[in-house]
C-alpha positions as CSV (number, residue, x, y, z in Angstrom):
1,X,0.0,0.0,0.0
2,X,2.9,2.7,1.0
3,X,4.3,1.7,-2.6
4,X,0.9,2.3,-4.4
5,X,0.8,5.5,-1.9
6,X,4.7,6.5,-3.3
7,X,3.8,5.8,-6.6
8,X,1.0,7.7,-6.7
9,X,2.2,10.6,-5.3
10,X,5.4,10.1,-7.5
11,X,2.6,9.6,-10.4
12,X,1.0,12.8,-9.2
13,X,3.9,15.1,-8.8
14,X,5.6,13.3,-12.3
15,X,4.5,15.9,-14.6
16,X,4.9,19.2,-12.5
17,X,8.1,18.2,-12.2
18,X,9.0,17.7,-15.8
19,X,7.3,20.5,-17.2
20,X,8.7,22.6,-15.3
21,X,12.0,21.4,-16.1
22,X,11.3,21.7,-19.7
23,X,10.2,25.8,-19.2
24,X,14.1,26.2,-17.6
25,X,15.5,24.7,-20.0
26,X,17.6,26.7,-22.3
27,X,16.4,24.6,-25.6
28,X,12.4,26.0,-25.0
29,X,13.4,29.4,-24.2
30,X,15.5,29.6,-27.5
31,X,12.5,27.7,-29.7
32,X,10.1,30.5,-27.8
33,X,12.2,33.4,-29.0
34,X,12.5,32.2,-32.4
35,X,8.7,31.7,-32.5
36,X,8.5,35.5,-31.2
37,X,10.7,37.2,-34.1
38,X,8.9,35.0,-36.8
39,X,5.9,36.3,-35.7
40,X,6.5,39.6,-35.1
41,X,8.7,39.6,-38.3
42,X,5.2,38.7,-40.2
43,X,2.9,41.0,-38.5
44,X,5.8,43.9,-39.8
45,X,5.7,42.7,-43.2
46,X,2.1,42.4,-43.1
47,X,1.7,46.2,-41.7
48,X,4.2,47.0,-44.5
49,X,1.9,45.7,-46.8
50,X,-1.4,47.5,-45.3
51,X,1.0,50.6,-45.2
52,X,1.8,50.4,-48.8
53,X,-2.5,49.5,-49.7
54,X,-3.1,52.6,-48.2
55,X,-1.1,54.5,-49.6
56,X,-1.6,53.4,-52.8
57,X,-5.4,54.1,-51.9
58,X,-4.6,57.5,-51.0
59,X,-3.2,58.3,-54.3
60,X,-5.5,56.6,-56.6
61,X,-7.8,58.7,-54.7
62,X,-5.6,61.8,-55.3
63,X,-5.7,60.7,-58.9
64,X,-9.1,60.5,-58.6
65,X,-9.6,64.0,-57.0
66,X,-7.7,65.4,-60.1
67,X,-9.8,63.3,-62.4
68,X,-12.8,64.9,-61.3
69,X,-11.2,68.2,-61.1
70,X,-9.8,68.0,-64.7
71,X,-13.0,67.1,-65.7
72,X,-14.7,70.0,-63.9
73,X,-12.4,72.5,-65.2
74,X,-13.2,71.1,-68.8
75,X,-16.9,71.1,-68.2
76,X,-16.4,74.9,-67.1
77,X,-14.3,76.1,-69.5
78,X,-16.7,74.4,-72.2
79,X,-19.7,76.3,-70.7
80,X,-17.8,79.6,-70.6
81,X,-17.1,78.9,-74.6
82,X,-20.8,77.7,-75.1
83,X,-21.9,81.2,-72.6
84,X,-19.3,83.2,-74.8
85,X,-20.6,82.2,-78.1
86,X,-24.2,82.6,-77.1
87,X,-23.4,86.2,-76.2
88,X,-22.6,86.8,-79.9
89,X,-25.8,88.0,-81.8
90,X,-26.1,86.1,-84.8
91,X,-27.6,88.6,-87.6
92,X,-29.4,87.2,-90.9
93,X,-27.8,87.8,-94.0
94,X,-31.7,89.5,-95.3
95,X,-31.0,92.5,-92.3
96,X,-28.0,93.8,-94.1
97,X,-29.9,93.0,-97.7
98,X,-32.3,95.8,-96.3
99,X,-29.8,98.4,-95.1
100,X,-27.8,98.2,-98.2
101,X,-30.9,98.7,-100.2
102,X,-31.9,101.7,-98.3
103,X,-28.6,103.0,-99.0
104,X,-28.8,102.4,-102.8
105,X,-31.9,104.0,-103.2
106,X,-30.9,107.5,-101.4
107,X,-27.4,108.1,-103.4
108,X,-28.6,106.7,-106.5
109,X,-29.5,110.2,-108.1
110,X,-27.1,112.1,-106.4
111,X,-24.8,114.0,-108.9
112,X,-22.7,116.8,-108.8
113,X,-23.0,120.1,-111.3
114,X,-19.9,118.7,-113.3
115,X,-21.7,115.3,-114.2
116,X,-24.4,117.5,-115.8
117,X,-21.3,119.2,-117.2
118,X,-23.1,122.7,-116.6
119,X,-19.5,125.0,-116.8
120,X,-19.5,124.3,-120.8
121,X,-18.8,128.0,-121.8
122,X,-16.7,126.3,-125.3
123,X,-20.0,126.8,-127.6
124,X,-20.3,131.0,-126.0
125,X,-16.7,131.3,-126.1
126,X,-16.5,130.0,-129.8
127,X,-19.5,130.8,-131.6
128,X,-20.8,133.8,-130.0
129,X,-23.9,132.0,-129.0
130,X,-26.1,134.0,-126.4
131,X,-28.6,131.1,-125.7
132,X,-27.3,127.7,-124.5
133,X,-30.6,125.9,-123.9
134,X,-29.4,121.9,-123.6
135,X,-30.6,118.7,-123.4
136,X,-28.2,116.3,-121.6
137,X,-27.9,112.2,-121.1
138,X,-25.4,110.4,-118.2
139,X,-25.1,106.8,-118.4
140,X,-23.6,105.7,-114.2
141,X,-22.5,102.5,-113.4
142,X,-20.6,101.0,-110.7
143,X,-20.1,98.5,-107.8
144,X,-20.3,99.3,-104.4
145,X,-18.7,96.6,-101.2
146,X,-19.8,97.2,-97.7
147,X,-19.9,95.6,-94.4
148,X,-22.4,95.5,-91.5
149,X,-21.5,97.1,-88.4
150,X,-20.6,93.1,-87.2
151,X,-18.8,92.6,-89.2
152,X,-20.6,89.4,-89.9
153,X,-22.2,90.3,-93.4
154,X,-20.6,91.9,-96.6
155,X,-22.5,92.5,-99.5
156,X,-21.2,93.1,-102.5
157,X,-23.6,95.5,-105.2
158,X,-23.9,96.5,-108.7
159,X,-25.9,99.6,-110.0
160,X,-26.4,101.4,-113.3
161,X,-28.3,104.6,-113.5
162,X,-29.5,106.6,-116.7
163,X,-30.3,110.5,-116.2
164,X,-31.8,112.9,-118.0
165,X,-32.6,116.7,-117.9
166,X,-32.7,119.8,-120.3
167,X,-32.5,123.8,-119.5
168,X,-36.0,125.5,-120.5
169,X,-34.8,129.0,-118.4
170,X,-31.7,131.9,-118.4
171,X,-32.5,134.9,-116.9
172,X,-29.4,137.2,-115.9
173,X,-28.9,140.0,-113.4
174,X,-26.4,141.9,-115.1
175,X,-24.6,141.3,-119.0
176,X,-21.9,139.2,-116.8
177,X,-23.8,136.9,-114.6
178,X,-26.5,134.1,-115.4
179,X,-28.9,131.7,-113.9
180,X,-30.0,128.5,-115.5
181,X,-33.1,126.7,-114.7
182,X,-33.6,123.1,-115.6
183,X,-35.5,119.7,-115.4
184,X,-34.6,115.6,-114.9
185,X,-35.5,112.7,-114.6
186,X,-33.9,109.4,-114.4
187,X,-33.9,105.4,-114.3
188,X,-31.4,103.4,-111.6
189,X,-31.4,99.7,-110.2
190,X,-29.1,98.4,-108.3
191,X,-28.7,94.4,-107.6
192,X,-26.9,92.7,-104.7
193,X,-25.6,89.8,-102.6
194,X,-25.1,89.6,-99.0
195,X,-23.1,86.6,-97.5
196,X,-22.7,85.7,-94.2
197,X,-19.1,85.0,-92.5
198,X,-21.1,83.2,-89.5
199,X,-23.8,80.9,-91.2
200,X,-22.2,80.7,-94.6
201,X,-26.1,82.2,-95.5
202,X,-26.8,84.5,-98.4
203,X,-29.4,86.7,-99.7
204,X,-30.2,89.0,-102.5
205,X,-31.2,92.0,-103.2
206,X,-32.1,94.7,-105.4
207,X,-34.0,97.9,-105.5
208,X,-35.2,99.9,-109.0
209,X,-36.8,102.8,-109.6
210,X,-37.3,106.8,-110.7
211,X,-36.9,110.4,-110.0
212,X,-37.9,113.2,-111.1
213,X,-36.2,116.9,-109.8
214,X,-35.6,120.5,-110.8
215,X,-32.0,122.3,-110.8
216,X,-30.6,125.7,-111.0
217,X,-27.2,127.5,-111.2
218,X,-25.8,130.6,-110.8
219,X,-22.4,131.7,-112.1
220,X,-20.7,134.6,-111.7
221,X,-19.1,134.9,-114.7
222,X,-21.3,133.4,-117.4
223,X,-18.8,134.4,-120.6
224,X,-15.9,132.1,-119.0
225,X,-17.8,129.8,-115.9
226,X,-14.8,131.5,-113.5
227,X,-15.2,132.7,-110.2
228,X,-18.0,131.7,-108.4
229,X,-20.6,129.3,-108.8
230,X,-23.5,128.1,-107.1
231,X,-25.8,124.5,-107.7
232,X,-28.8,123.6,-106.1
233,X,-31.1,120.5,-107.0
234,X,-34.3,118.9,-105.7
235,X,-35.9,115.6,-106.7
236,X,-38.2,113.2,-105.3
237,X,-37.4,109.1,-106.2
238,X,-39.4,106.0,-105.8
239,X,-38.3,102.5,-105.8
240,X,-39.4,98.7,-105.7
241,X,-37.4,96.9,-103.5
242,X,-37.0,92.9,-103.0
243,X,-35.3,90.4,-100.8
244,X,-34.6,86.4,-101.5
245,X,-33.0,84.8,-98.5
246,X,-32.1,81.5,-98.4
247,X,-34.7,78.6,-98.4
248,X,-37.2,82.2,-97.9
249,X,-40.0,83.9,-100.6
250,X,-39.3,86.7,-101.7
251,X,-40.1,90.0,-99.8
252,X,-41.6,92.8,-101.9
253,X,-41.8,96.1,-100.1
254,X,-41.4,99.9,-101.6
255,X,-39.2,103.1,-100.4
256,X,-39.7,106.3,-101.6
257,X,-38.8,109.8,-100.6
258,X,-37.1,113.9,-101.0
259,X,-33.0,114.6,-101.7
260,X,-31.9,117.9,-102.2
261,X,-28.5,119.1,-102.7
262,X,-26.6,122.8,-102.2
263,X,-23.7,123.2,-103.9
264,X,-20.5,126.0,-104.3
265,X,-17.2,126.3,-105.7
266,X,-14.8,129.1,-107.4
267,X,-12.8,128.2,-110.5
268,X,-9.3,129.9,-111.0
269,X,-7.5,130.2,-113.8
270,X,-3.7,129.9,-112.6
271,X,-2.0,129.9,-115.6
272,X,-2.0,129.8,-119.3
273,X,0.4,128.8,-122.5
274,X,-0.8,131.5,-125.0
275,X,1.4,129.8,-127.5
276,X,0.0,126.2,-127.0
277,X,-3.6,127.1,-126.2
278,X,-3.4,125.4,-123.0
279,X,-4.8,127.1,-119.6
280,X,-4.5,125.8,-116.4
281,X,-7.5,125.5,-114.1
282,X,-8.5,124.8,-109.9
283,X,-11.7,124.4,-108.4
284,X,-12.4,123.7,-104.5
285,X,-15.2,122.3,-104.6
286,X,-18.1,121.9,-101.6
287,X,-21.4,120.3,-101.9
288,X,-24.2,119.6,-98.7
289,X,-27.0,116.9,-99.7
290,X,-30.1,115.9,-97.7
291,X,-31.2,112.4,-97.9
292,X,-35.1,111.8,-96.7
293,X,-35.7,108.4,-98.1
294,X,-37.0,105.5,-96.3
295,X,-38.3,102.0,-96.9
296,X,-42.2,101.4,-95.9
297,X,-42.6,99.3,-92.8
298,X,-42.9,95.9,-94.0
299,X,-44.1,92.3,-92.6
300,X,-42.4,89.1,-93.5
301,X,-44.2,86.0,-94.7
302,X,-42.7,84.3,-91.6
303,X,-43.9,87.7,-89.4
304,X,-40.8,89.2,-88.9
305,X,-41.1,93.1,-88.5
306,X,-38.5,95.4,-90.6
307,X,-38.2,98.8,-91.0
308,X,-35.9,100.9,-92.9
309,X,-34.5,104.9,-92.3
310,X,-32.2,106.9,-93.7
311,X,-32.8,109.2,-90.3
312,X,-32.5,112.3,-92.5
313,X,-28.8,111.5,-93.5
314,X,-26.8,114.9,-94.1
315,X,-24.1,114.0,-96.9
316,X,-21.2,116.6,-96.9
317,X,-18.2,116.6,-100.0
318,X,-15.3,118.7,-99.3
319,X,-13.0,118.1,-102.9
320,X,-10.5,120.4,-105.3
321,X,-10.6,119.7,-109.0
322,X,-7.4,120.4,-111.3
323,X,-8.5,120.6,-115.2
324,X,-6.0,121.8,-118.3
325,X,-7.8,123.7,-120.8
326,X,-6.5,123.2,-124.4
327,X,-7.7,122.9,-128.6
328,X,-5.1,122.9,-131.4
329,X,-5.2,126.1,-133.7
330,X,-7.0,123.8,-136.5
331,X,-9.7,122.4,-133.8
332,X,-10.8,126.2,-133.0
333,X,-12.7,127.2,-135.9
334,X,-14.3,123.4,-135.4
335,X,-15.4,124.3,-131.7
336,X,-13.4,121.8,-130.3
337,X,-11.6,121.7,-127.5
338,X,-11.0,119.3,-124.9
339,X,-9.9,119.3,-120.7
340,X,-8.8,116.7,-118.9
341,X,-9.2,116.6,-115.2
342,X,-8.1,115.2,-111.7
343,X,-10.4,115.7,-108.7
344,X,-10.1,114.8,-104.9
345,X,-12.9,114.9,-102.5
346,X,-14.0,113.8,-98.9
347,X,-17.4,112.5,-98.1
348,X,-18.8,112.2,-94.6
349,X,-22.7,110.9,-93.8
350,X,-23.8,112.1,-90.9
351,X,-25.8,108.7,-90.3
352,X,-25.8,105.7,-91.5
353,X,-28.6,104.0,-93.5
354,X,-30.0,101.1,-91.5
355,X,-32.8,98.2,-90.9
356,X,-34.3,97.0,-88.0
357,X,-35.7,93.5,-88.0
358,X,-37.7,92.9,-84.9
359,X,-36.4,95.2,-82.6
360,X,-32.7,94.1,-83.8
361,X,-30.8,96.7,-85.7
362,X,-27.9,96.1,-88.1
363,X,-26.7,99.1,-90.2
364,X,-23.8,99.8,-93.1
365,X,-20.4,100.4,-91.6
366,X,-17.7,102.3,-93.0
367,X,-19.3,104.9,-95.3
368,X,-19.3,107.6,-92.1
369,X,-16.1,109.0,-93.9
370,X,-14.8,108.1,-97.7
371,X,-11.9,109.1,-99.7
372,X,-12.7,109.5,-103.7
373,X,-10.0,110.0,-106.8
374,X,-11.5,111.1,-109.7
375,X,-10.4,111.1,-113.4
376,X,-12.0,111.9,-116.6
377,X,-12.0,114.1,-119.5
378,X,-14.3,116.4,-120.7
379,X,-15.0,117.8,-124.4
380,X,-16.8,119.7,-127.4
381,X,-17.1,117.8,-130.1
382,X,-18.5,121.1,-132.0
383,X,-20.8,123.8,-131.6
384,X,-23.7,121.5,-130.4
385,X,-22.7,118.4,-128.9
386,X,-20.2,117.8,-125.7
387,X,-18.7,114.3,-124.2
388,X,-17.6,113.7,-120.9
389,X,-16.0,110.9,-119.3
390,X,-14.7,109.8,-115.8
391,X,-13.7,107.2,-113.5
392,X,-14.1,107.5,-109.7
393,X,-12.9,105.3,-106.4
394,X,-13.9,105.3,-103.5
395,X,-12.6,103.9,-100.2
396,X,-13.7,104.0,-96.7
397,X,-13.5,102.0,-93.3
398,X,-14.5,97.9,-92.6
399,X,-14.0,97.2,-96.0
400,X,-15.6,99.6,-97.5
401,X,-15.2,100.4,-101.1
402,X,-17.4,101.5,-104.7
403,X,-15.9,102.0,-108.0
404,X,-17.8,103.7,-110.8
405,X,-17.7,105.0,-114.1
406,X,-19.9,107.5,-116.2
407,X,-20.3,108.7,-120.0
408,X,-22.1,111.8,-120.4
409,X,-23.3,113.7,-123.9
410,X,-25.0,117.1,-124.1
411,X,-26.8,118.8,-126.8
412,X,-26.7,122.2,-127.0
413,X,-29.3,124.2,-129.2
C-alpha cells in the first residue's frame, strides 16, 4: 500500500516536475524566441503591406480627386465657350440686304453740277452764242462693297443709273452773270448679294426705280464759268425693292422719298500757255445733300417686322478739282476743244442707312467717312454736242469700297 501511496504521489507530482524542467531549459526558451521574431517579423511585413494598400489608396484617390477636377475645369471652361458664343448675336444675311438697299436707293440720283457738265462755256466762247438751252444724257454704273457694323455680313452691289434733264430757263442779273433753270429725270437699279461670314447664309437683293427733280445754277461769270458758282437740286425718287434669303420667298416692299443738294465752288484760272492754247485751271469744290428716303414698314411671310430709315442723312463733300484747258489752232474754228481733269474729294454721312428687324438693328459700316480720286476728260465735239467721261474710287472704313464710271453727252441748241 505505502508503494501504491509512493507511486501515486510520484505519479502525481511526475508531470509538475518535468514540465517545469522543460520551461528552464535553455532549448524551450531559444524555440520561444525564435517563434517570437517570426511572428513579429510577419505581423511587420504584413503592416508594411497594409502601409503600402493605403497609400496606394490614398493616391489613386488623389488621382481620382484630379480626375474629377480636370474634368470639372473642362466642363467649365466648355460652358464659358458655349456662354461666350451665345453672347454673340447672330444677324441674318436679309438685315444687311435691307440696309444696303436703303442706302442704294438715297445716293442713286445724287450727282454733282460737273456730271451735268453745266460749266461748258466752249460753244459762247466759240461761236458767240447767247442762248445755250441743252438737253443732256449720263449713263452711271458701278459697284459698291460694304460691311455690317458686325462685321458678320458683306454684301457686294452692282448699279447702273441713266439721267436725263434739259435747261428751258436763263435769266441774268447783269450782262456778266446768269442763272440756269432746268429739269430731270432718271432710271437706276441696283442688284446685290449679302453673304454671311457666320452661317455661310446669303441673300439678295435689289432695288429699281425713278426720279424726277428740278435744278438751277448761278455763275458769276457766265462768258468764261470762273469765279463763283452756285448749284442747287431737288428731286423726289421712288423705288421697288426685293429680298430672297435663303430657303425664304421673296419680300416685296417699296421706299420712296425727298434729296436735295446745295452746292458751291470758285474756278481759278492759274496759268496759261498763249502759244500752246493750254490754260491751267483749280476748283475747291463743296457740296451739302439731304437724304429723306426710307423703306415702308414691312411684314415678312414668316412675321418678322422690318423697318428701314435713312434718319435724315446729311451727306457733306469737301473736294478740289485740277483741269487743263487746251484745242489745237485747227480744232478752233471746229469748236473743239477738250480738258482733262483730276479731282479729290472727302465724303462724310452724318448717319448711317439702316434696318431694324424685330427690334434688332444692323446698319452699313464704313461709309461715315470716304476718300474719292477722280479722273476723266471732258469735251466739245462742235458747236452742239459735248462728251464727258470719268472714273471714280472710292474707299472708306470695314471694307468699304465703290468704284464707278460714267459717260455723259450734251446737246446744245
Amino acid at each position: 500500500m505505502g508503494k501504491l501511496d509512493n507511486t501515486d504521489k510520484s505519479c502525481s507530482g511526475l508531470i509538475p516536475v518535468e514540465t517545469s524542467a522543460q520551461i528552464n531549459s535553455p532549448h524551450f526558451s531559444a524555440f520561444n524566441l525564435i517563434t517570437t521574431i517570426m511572428i513579429f517579423a510577419f505581423f511587420g511585413i504584413s503592416g508594411k503591406a497594409n502601409s503600402s494598400d493605403i497609400n496606394s489608396i490614398n493616391q489613386n484617390e488623389t488621382i481620382v480627386d484630379n480626375s474629377l477636377s480636370n474634368e470639372s475645369l473642362d466642363n467649365t471652361q466648355n460652358l464659358t465657350s458655349s456662354n461666350a458664343l451665345s453672347a454673340i448675336r447672330v444677324e441674318r444675311s436679309e438685315a444687311a440686304s435691307y440696309s444696303t438697299n436703303l442706302a442704294a436707293a438715297n445716293n442713286m440720283f445724287v450727282i454733282s453740277r460737273e456730271a451735268r457738265l453745266q460749266d461748258t462755256y466752249y460753244g459762247a466762247a466759240f461761236s458767240g452764242a447767247d442762248n445755250n438751252n441743252s438737253l443732256w444724257m449720263i449713263n452711271e454704273g458701278g459697284q459698291n462693297r460694304s460691311r455690317d457694323d458686325s462685321g458678320q455680313l458683306q454684301t457686294r452691289r452692282n448699279r447702273y443709273v441713266l439721267m436725263i434733264g434739259g435747261e428751258f430757263l436763263q435769266l441774268s442779273h447783269n450782262t456778266q452773270d446768269s442763272f440756269h433753270l432746268g429739269a430731270m429725270a432718271g432710271y437706276g437699279i441696283a442688284n446685290g448679294s449679302t453673304d454671311s461670314s457666320i452661317t455661310g447664309f446669303n441673300s439678295h437683293s435689289s432695288v429699281d426705280g425713278y426720279n424726277v427733280g428740278l435744278y438751277g445754277t448761278w455763275y458769276a461769270d457766265d462768258a468764261t464759268k470762273t469765279g463763283w458758282y452756285i448749284d442747287s437740286w431737288a428731286q423726289y425718287s421712288w423705288f421697288d425693292d426685293t429680298i430672297n434669303g435663303r430657303n425664304l420667298p421673296e419680300e416685296d416692299y417699296q421706299s420712296k422719298g425727298a434729296t436735295a443738294s446745295l452746292e458751291s465752288g470758285y474756278t481759278f484760272k492759274i496759268g496759261e500757255n498763249a502759244s500752246k492754247n493750254i490754260a491751267y485751271f483749280i476748283q475747291p469744290q463743296a457740296q451739302v445733300t439731304w437724304m429723306d428716303i426710307s423703306a415702308d414698314d414691312h411684314t415678312e411671310l414668316n412675321g418678322t417686322q422690318v423697318s428701314g430709315d435713312s434718319d435724315g442723312n446729311i451727306q457733306t463733300r469737301l473736294g478740289v478739282k485740277a483741269f487743263i484747258s487746251s484745242y489745237s489752232p485747227r480744232a478752233k474754228g471746229a469748236n473743239r476743244l477738250f480738258r482733262p481733269f483730276v479731282e479729290a474729294n472727302w465724303v462724310h454721312n452724318a448717319n448711317d442707312f439702316s434696318a431694324t428687324l424685330d427690334g434688332e438693328t444692323t446698319k452699313q459700316a464704313g461709309a461715315a467717312n470716304i476718300g474719292e480720286l477722280k479722273l476723266g476728260i471732258e469735251g466739245q465735239i462742235d458747236a452742239k454736242f459735248d462728251i464727258w467721261a470719268n472714273i471714280a474710287q472710292q474707299v472708306g472704313n470695314s471694307g468699304y469700297s465703290d468704284t464707278g464710271g460714267m459717260v455723259g453727252l450734251r446737246y446744245n441748241f
